[in-house]
Backbone and ligand atoms as CSV (ligand in chain L), in Angstrom:
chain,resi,resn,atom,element,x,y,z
A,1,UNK,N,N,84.982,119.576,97.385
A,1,UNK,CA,C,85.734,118.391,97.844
A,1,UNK,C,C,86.431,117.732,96.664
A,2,UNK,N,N,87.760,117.359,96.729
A,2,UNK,CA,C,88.346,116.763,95.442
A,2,UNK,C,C,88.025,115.684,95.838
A,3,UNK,N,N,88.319,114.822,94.062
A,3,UNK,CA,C,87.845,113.486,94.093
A,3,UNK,C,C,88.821,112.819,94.015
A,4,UNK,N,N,88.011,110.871,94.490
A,4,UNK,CA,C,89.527,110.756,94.254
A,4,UNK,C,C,89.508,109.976,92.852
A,5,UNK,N,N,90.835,109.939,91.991
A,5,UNK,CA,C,90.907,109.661,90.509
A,5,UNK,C,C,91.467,107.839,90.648
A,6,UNK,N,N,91.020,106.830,89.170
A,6,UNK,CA,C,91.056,105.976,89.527
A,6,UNK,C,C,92.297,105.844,88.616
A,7,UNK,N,N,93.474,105.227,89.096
A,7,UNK,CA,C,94.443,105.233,88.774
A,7,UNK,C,C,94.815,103.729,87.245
A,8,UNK,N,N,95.421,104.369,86.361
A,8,UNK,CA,C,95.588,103.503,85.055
A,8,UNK,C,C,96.675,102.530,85.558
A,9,UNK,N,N,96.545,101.504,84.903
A,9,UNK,CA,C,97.230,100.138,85.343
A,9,UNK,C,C,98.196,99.958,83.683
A,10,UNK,N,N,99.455,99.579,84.188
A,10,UNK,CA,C,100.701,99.262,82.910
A,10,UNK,C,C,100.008,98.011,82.218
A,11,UNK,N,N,100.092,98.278,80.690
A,11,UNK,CA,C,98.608,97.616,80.172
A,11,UNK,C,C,98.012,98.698,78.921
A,12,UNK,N,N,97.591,99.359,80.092
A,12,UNK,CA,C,96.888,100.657,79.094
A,12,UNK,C,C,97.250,101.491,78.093
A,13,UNK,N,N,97.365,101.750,77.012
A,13,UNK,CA,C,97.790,102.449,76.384
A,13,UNK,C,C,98.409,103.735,76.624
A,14,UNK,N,N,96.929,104.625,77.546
A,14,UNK,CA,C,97.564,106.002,77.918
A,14,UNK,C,C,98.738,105.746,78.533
A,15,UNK,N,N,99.421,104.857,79.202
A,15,UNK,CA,C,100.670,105.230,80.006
A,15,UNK,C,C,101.948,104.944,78.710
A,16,UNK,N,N,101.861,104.563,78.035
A,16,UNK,CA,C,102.622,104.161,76.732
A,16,UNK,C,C,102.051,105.649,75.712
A,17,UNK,N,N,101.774,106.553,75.326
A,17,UNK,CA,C,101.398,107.818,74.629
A,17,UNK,C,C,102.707,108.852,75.404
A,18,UNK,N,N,102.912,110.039,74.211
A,18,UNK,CA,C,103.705,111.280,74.384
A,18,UNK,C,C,102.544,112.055,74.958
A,19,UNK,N,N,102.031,112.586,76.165
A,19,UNK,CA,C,101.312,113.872,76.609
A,19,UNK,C,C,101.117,115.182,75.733
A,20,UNK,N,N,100.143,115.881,75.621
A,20,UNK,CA,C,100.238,117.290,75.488
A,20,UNK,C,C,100.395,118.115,76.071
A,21,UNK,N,N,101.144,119.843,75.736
A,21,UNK,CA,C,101.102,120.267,77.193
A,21,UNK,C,C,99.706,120.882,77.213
A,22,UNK,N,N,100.042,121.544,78.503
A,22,UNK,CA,C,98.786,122.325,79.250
A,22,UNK,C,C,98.709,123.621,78.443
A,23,UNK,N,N,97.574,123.457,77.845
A,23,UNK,CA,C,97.159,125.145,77.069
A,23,UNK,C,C,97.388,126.413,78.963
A,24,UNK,N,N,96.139,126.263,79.172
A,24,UNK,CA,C,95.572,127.364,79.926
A,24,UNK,C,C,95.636,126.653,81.499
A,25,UNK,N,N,96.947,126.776,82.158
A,25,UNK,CA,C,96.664,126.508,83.357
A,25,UNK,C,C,95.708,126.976,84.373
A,26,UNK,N,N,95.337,128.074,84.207
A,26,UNK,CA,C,94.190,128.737,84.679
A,26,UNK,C,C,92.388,128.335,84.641
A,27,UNK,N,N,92.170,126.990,83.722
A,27,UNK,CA,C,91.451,126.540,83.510
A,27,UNK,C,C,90.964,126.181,85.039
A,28,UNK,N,N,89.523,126.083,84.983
A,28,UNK,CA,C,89.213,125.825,86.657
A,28,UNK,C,C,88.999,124.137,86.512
A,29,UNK,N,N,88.932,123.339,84.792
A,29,UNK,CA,C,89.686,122.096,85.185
A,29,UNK,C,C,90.568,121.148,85.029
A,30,UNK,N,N,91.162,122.089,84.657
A,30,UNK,CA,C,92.942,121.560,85.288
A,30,UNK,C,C,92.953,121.889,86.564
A,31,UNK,N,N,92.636,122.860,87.104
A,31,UNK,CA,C,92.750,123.386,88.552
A,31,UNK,C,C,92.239,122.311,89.564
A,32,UNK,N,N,90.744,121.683,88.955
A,32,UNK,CA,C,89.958,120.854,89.789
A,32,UNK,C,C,91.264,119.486,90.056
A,33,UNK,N,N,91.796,118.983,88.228
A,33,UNK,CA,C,92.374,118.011,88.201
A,33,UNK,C,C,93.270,118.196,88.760
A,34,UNK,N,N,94.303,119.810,89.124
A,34,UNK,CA,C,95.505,118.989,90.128
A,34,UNK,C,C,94.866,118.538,91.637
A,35,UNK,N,N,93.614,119.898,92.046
A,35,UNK,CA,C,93.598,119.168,93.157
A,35,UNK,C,C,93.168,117.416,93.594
A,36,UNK,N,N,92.459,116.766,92.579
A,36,UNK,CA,C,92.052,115.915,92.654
A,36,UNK,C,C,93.384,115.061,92.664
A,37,UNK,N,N,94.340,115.423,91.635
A,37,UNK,CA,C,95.604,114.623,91.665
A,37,UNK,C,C,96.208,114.339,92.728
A,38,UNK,N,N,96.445,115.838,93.764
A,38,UNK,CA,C,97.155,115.745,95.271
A,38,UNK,C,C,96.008,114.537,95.987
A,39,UNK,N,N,95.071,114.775,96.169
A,39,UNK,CA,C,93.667,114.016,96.660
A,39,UNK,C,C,94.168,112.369,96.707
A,40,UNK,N,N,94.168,111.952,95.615
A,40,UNK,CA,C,94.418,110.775,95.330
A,40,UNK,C,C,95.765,110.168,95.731
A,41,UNK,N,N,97.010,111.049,94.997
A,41,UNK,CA,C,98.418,110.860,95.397
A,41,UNK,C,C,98.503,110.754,97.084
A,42,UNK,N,N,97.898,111.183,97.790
A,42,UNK,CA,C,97.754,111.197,99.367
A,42,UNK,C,C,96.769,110.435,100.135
A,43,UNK,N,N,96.093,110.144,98.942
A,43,UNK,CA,C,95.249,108.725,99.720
A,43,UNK,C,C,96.033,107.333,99.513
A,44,UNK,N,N,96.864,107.452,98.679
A,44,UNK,CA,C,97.674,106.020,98.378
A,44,UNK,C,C,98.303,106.116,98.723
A,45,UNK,N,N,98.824,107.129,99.339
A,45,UNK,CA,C,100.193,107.143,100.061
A,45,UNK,C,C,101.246,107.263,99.136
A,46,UNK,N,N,101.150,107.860,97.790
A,46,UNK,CA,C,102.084,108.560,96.943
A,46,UNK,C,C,102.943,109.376,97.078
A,47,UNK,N,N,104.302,109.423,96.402
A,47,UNK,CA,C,105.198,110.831,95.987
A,47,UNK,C,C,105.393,111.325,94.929
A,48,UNK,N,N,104.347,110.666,94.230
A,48,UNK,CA,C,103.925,111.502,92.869
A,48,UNK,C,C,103.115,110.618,92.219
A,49,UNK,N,N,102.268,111.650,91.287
A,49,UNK,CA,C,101.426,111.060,90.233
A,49,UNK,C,C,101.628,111.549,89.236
A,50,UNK,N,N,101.054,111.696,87.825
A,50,UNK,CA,C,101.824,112.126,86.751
A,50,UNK,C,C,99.677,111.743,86.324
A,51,UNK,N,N,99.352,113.094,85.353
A,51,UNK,CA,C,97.978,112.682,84.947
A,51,UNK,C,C,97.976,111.317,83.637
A,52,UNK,N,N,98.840,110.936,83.138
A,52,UNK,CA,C,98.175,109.890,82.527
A,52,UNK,C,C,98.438,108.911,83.252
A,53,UNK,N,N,98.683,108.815,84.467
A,53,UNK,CA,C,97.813,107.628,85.701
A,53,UNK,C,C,96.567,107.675,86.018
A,54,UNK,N,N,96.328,109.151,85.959
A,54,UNK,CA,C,94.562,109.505,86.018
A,54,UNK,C,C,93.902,109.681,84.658
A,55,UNK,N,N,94.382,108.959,83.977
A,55,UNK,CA,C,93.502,108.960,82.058
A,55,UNK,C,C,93.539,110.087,81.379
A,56,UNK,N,N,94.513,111.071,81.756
A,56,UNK,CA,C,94.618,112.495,81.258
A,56,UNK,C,C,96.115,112.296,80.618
A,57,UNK,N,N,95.660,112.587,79.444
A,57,UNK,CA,C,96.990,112.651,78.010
A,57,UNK,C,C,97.411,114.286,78.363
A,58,UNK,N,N,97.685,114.744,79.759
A,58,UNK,CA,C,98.759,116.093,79.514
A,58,UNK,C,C,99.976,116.022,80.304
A,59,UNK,N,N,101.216,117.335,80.094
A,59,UNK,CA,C,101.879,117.308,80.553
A,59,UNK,C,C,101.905,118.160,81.874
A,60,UNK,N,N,101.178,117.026,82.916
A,60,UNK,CA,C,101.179,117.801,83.990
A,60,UNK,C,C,101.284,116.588,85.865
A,61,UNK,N,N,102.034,116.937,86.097
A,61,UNK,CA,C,102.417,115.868,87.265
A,61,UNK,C,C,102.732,116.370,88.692
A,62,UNK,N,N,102.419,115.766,89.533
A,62,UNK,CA,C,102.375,116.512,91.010
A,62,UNK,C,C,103.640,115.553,92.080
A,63,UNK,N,N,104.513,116.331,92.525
A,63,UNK,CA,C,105.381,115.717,93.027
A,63,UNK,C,C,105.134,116.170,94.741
A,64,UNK,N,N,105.495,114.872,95.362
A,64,UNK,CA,C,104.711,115.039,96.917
A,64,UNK,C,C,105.438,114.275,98.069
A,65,UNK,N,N,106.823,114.428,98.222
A,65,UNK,CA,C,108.120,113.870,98.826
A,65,UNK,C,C,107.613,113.402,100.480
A,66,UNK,N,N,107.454,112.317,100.732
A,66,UNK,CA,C,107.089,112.674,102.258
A,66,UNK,C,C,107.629,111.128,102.838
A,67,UNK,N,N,107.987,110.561,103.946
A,67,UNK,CA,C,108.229,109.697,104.774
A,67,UNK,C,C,107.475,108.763,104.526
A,68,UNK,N,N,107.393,107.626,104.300
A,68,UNK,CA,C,105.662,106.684,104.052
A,68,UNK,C,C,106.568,105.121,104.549
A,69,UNK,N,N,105.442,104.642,104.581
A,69,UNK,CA,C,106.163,102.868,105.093
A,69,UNK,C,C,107.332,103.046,103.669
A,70,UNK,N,N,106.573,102.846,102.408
A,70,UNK,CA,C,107.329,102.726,101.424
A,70,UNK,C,C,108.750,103.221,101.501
A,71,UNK,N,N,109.289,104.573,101.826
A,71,UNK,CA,C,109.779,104.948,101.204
A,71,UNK,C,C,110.354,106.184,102.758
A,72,UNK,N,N,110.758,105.248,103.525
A,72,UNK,CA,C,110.854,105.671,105.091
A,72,UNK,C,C,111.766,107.058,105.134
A,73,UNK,N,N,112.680,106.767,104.023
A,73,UNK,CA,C,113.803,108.224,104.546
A,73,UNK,C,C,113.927,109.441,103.557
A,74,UNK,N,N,111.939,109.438,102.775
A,74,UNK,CA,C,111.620,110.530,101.957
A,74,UNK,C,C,112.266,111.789,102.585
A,75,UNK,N,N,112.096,112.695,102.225
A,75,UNK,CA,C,112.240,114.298,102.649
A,75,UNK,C,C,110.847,114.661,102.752
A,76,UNK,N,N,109.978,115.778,103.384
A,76,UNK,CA,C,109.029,116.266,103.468
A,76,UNK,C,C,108.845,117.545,102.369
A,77,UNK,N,N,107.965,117.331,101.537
A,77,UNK,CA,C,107.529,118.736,100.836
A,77,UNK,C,C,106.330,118.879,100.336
A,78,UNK,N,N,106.073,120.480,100.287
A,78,UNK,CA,C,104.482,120.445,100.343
A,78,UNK,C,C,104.326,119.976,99.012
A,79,UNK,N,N,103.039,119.169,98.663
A,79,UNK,CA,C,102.667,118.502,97.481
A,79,UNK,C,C,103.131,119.843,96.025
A,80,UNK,N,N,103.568,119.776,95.164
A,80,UNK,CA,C,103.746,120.888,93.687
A,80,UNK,C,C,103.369,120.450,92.896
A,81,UNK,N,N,102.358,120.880,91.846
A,81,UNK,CA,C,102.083,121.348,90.763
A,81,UNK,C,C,102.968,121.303,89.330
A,82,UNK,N,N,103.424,120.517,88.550
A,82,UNK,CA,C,104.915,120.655,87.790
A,82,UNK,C,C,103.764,120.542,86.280
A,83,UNK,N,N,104.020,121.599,85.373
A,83,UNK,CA,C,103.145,121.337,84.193
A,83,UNK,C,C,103.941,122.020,83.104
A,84,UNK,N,N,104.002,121.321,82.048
A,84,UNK,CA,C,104.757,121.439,80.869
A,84,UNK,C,C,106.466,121.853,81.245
A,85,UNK,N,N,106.880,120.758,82.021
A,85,UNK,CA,C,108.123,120.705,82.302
A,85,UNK,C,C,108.838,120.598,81.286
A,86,UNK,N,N,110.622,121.164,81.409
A,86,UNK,CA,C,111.354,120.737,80.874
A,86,UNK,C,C,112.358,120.741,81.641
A,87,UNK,N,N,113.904,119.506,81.037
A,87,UNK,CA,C,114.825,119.033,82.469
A,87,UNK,C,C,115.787,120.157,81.416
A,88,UNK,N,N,116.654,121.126,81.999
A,88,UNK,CA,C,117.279,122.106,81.513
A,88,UNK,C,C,118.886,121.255,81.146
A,89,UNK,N,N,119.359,120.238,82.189
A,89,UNK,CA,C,120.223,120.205,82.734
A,89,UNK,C,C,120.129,118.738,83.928
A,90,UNK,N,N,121.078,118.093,83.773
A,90,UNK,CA,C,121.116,116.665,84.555
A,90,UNK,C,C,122.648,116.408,85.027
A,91,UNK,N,N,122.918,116.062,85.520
A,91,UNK,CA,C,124.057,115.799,86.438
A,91,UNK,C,C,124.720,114.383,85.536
A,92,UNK,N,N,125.741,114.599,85.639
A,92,UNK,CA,C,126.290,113.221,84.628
A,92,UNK,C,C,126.534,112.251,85.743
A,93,UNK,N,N,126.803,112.337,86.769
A,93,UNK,CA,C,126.508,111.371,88.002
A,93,UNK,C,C,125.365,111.074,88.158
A,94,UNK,N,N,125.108,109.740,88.478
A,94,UNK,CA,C,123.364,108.611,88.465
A,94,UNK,C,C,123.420,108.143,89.458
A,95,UNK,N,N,122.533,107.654,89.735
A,95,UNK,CA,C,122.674,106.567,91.402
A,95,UNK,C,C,121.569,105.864,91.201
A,96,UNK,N,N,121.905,104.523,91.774
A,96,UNK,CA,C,120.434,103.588,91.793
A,96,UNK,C,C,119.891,103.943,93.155
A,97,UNK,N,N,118.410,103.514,92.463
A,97,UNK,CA,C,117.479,103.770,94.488
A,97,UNK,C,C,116.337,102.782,94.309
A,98,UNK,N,N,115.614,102.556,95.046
A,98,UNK,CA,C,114.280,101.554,94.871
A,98,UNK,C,C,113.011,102.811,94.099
A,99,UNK,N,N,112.201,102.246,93.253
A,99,UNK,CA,C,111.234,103.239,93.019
A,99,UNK,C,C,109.870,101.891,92.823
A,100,UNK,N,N,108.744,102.236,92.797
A,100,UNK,CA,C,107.657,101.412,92.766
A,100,UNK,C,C,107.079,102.378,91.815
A,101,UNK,N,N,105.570,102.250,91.210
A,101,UNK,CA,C,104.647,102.745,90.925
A,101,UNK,C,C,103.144,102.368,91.133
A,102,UNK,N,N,102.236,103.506,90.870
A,102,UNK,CA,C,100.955,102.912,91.407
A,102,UNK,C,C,100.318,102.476,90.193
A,103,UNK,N,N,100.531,102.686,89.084
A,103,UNK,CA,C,100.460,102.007,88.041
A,103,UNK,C,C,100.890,100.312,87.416
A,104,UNK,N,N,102.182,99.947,88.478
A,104,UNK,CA,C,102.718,99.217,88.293
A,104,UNK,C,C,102.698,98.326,89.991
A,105,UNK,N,N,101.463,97.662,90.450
A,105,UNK,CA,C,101.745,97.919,91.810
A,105,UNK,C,C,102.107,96.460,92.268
A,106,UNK,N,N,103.111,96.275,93.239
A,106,UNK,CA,C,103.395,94.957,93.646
A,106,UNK,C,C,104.750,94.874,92.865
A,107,UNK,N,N,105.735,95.601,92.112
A,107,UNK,CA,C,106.282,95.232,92.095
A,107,UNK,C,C,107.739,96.619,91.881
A,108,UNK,N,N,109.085,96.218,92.599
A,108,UNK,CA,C,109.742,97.719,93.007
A,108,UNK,C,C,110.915,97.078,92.264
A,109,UNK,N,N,111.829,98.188,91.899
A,109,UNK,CA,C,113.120,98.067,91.253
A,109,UNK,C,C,113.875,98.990,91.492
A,110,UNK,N,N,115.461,98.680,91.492
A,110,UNK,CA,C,115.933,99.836,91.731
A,110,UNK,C,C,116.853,100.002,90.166
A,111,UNK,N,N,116.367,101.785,90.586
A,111,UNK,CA,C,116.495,102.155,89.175
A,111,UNK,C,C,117.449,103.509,88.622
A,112,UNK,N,N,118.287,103.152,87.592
A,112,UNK,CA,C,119.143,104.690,87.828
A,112,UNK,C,C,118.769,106.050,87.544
A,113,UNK,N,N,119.155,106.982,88.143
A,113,UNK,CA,C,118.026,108.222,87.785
A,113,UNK,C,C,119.822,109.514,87.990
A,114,UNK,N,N,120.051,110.227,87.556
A,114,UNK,CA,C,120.975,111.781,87.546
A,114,UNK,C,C,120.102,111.809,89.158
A,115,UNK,N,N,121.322,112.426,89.510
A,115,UNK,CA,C,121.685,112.542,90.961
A,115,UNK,C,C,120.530,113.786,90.898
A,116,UNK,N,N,121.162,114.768,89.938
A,116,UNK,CA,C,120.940,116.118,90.103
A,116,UNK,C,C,119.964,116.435,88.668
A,117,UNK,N,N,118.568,117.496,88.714
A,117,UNK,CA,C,118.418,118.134,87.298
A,117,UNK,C,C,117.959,119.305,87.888
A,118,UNK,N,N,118.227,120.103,86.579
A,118,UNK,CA,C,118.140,121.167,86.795
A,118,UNK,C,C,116.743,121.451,85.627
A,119,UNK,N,N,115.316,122.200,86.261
A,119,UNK,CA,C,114.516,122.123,85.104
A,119,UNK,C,C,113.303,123.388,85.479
A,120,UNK,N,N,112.321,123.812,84.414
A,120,UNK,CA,C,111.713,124.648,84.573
A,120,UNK,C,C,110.190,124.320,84.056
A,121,UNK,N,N,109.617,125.141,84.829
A,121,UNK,CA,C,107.986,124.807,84.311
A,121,UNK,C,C,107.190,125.493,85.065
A,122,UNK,N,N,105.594,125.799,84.685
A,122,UNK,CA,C,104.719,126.018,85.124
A,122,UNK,C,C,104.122,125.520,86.419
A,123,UNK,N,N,104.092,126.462,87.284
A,123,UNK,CA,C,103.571,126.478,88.474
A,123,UNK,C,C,101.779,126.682,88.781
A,124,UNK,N,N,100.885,125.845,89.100
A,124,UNK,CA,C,99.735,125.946,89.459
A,124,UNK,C,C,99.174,127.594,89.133
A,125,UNK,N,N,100.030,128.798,89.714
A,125,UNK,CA,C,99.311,130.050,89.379
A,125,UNK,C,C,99.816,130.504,88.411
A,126,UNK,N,N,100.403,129.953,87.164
A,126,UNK,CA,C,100.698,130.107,85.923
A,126,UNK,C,C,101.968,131.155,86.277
A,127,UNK,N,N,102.289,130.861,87.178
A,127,UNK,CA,C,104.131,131.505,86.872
A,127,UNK,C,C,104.955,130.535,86.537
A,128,UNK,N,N,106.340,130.934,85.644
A,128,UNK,CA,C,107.301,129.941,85.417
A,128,UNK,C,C,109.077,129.752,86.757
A,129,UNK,N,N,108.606,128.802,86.906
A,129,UNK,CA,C,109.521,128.399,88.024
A,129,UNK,C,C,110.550,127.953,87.312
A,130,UNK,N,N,112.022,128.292,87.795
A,130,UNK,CA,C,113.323,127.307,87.507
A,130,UNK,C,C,113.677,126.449,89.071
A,131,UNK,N,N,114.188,125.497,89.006
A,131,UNK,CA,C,114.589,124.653,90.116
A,131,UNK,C,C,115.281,123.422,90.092
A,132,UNK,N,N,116.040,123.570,90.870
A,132,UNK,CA,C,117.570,122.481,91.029
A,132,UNK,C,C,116.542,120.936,92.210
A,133,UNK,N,N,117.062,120.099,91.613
A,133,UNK,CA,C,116.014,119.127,92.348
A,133,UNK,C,C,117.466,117.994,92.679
A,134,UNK,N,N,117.767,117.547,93.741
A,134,UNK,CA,C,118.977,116.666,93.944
A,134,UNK,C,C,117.758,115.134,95.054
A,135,UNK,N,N,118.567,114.297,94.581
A,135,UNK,CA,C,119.057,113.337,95.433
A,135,UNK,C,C,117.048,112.302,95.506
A,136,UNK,N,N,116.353,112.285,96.573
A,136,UNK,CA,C,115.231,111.428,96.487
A,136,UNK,C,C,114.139,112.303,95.719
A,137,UNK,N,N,113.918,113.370,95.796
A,137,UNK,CA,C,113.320,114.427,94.638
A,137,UNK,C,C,113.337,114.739,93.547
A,138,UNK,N,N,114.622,114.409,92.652
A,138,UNK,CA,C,115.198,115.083,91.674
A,138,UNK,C,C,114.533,113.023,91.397
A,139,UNK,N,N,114.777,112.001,91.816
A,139,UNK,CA,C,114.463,110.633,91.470
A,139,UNK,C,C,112.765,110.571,91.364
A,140,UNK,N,N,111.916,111.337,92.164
A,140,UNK,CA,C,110.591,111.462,91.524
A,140,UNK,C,C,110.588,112.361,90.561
A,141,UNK,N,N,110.802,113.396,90.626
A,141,UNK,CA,C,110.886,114.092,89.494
A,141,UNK,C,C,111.121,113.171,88.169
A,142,UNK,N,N,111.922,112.435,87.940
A,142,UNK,CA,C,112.714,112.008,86.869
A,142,UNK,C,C,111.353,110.916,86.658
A,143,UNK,N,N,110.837,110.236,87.649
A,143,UNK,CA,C,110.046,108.893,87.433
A,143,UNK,C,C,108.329,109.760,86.306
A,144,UNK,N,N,108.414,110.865,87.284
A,144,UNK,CA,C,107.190,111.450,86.778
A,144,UNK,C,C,107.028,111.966,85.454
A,145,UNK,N,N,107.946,112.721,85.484
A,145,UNK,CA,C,108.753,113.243,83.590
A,145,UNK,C,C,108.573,112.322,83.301
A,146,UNK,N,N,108.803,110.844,83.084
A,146,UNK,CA,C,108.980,109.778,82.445
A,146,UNK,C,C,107.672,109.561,82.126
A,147,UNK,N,N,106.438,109.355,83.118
A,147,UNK,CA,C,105.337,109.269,82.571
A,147,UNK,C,C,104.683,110.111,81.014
A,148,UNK,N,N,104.989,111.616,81.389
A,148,UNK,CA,C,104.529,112.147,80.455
A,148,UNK,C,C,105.214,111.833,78.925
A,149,UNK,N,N,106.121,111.195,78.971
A,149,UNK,CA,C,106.806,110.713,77.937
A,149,UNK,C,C,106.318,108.967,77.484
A,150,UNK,N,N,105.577,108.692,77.920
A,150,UNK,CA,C,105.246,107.024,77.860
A,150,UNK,C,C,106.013,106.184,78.392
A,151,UNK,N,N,106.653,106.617,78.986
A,151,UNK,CA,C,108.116,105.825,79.814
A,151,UNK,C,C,107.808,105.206,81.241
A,152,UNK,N,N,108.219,103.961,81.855
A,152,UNK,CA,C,107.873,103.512,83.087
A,152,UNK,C,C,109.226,102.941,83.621
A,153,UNK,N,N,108.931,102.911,84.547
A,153,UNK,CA,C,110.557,102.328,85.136
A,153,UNK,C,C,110.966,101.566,84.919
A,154,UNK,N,N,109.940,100.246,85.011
A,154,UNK,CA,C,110.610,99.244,84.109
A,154,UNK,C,C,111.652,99.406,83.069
A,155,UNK,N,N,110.952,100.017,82.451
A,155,UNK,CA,C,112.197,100.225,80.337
A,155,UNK,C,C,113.609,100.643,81.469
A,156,UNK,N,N,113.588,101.538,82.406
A,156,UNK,CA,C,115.120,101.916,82.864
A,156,UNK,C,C,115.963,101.076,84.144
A,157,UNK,N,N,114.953,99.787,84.625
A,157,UNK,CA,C,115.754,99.023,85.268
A,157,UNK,C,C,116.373,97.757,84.550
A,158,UNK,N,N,117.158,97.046,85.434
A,158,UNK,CA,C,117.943,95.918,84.750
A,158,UNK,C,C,116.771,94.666,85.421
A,159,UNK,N,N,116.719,94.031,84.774
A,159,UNK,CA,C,115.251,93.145,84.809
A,159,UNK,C,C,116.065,92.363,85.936
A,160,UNK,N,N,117.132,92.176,86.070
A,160,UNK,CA,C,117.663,91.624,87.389
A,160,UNK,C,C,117.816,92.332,88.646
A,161,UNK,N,N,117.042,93.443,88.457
A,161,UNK,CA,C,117.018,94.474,89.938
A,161,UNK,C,C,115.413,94.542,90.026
A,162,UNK,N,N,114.244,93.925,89.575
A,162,UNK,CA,C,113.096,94.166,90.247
A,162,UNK,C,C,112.887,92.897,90.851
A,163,UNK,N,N,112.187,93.308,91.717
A,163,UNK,CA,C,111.613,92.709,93.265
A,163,UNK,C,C,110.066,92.875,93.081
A,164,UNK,N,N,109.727,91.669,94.032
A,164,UNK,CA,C,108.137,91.521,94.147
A,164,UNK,C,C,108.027,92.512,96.058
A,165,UNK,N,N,107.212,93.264,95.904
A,165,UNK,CA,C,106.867,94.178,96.932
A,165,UNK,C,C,107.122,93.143,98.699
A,166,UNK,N,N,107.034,91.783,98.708
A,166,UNK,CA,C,107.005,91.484,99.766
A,166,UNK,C,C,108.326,91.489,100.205
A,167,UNK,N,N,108.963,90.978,99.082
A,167,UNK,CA,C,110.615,91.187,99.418
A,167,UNK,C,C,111.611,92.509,99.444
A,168,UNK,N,N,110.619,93.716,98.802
A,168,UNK,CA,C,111.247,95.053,99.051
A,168,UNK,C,C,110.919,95.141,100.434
A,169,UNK,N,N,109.658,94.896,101.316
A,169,UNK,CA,C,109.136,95.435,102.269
A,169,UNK,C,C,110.231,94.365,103.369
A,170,UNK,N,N,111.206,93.790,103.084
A,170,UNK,CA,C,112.062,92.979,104.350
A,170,UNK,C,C,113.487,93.973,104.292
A,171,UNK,N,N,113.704,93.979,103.018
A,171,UNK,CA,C,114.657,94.984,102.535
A,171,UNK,C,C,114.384,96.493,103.016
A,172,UNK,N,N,113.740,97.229,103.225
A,172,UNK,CA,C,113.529,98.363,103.956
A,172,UNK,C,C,113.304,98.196,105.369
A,173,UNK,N,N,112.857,97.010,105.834
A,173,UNK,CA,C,112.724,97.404,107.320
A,173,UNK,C,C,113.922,96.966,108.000
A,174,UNK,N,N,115.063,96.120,106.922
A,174,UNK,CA,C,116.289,96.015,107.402
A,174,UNK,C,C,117.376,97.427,107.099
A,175,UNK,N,N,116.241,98.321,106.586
A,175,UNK,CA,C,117.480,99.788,106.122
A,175,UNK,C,C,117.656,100.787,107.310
A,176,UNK,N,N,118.889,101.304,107.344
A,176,UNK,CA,C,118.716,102.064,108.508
A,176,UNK,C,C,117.965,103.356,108.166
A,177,UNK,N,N,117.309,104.109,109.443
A,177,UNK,CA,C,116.541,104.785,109.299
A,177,UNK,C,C,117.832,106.072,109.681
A,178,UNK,N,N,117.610,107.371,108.428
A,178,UNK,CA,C,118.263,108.298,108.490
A,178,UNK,C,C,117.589,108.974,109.546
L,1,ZN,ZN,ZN,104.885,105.871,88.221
């Protein structure tokens, strides 16, 4: 049974640190830790976690796109595995969107992120994946990378675009639903 992991609060150091990557994905715990990662990311109702939310200094983050109150006109995809990423390639076109974190909770911003990246990395059964990520995906992607870098959304919004969660949550239920 995975567990569930207790998530680091902005504050902490680990979320401010550069990650290491993943020696041996094959390790049975890293293996334990992604599943525990999906575990958790899906009990909060996440679309991603990134392990130094779970007190783990590596480069390894689980992206998990799905419909939620939050975040109503997600795309659906099965939870992935993304470890010792790199972005190959980014779209010189940006777009703002709302993003929150569970690290950062209660409060949402909208934040600019490349439309488009193009990037490669280790897949859970230690194969190397390439993949084009566009539009609300390619924007977790980008939030999660950021973790492993010490980076939070904050540093990339305009301090005049965050919102306290009660007032995002009037703002989405006035959005139309795709
Ligand atoms: Zn985050």
């Amino acid at each position: 049974m995975p567990t569930l992991l207790q998530i680091s609060q902005l504050g902490h150091p680990i979320l401010r640190r550069k990650a290491r990557e993943v020696e041996n994905v094959s390790d049975p715990a890293i293996q334990a830790l992604i599943d525990d990662m999906i575990h958790t990311c899906q009990d909060v109702d996440g679309v991603g976690i990134a392990a130094p939310q779970v007190y783990q200094q590596l480069r390894l983050f689980i992206i998990a796109s799905k419909p939620s109150p939050c975040y109503p006109n997600a795309p659906y995809m099965e939870p992935m595995a993304i470890i010792n990423p790199v972005i190959t390639f980014t779209s010189e076109e940006k777009e703002k969107d709302w993003e929150g974190c569970l690290s950062i909770p209660g409060i949402r911003g909208l934040v600019p992120r490349h439309k488009m990246v193009m990037v490669s990395f280790t897949n859970r059964n230690c194969e190397q994946e390439e993949k084009i990520f566009d539009g609300f995906i390619a924007r977790v992607f980008q939030h999660e990378y950021d973790h492993i870098d010490g980076i939070v959304f904050l540093d990339r919004a305009d301090s005049k675009d965050l919102i306290m969660e009660k007032e995002y949550q009037k703002i989405i239920q006035a959005m139309p639903k795709r």
